[in-house]
N, C-alpha and C positions, 0 to 999 in steps of 0.2 A: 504494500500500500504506500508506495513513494508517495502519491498524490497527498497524503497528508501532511507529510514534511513540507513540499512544495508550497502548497497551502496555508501551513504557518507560517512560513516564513516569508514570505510573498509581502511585499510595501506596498506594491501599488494598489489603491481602493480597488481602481477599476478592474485590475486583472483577479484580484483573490476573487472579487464578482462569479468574475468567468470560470474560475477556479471552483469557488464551492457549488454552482449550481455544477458543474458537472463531478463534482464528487455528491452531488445529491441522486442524482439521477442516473449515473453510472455506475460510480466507484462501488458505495455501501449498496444498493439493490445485487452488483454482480458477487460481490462477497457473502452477502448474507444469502445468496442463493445457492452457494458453495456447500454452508455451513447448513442449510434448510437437507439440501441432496444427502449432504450426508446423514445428519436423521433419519431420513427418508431410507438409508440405505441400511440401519439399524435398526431393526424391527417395527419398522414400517414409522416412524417418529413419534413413536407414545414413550419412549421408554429415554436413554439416555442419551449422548455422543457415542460412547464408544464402550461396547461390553453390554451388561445387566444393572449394572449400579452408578452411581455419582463419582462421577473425575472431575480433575481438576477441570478441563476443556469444558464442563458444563457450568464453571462457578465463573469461568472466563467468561463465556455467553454472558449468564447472569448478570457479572458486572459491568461488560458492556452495553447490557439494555439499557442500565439507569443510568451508564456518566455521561456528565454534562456535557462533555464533549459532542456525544452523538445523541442527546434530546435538546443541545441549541441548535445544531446543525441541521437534524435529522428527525424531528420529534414523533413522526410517523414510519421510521424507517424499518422497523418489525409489522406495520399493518399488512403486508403483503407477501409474510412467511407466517402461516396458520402455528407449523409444527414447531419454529424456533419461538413464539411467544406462549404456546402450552410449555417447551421445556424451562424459558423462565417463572413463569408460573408455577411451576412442580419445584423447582430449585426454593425459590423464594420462598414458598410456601412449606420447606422440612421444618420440624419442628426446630429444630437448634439454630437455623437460619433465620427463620420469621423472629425466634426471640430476640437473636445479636441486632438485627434489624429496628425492632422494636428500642432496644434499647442504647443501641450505639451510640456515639455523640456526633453531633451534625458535625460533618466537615466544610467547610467555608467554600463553597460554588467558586467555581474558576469564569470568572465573569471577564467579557472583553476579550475573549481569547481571539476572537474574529476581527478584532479591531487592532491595528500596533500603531505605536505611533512612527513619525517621518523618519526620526533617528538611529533608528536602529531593528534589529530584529526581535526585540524583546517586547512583551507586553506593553499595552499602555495603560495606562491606572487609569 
């Protein structure tokens, strides 16, 4: 996924523009359809990634549902993989998950990440 580097790092308004609608529309739909197949290819996508039980590649998905990264960018980017938004759902939902969940401490949103300023390639506050 070079596109994301590119992407952040990118100055110019106009090009990151051009830049994230096609990592909207290309990049994350042809990955997460990688990721949906292979489900798919695992007891038909009810069950895990890989095997009968929970790996890590399933808590990877999971986490990538919820960060901010790809619900600023992407916020509908799982509506058009049935099987990868059931396997977050099954993850989220284990008992020892949904507690950590429930009780964890919020982490501070990475806000502006789409915006830097002229100076450099670093965030802009």
């Amino acid at each position: 996924m070079a596109d994301i580097k590119i992407l952040w790092f990118e100055s110019d308004p106009q090009k990151k523009e051009v830049l994230l609608q096609k990592f909207r529309t290309e990049t994350v739909p042809k990955h997460l359809g990688y990721l949906e197949n292979i489900l798919k290819q695992n007891g038909g996508g009810e069950g895990y990634s890989v095997g009968n039980s929970l790996t890590w590649a399933d808590l990877a998905l999971a986490n990538i549902s919820i960060s901010d990264f790809l619900n600023d960018c992407c916020p509908d980017a799982f509506q058009n993989f049935p099987l990868l938004s059931r396997l977050v759902q099954r993850v989220r939902e284990l008992p020892r998950i949904a507690e950590w969940i429930a009780k964890r401490p919020q982490t501070p949103r990475l806000r502006g990440w789409l915006h830097m300023d002229d100076n450099s390639n670093r965030l802009a506050k």
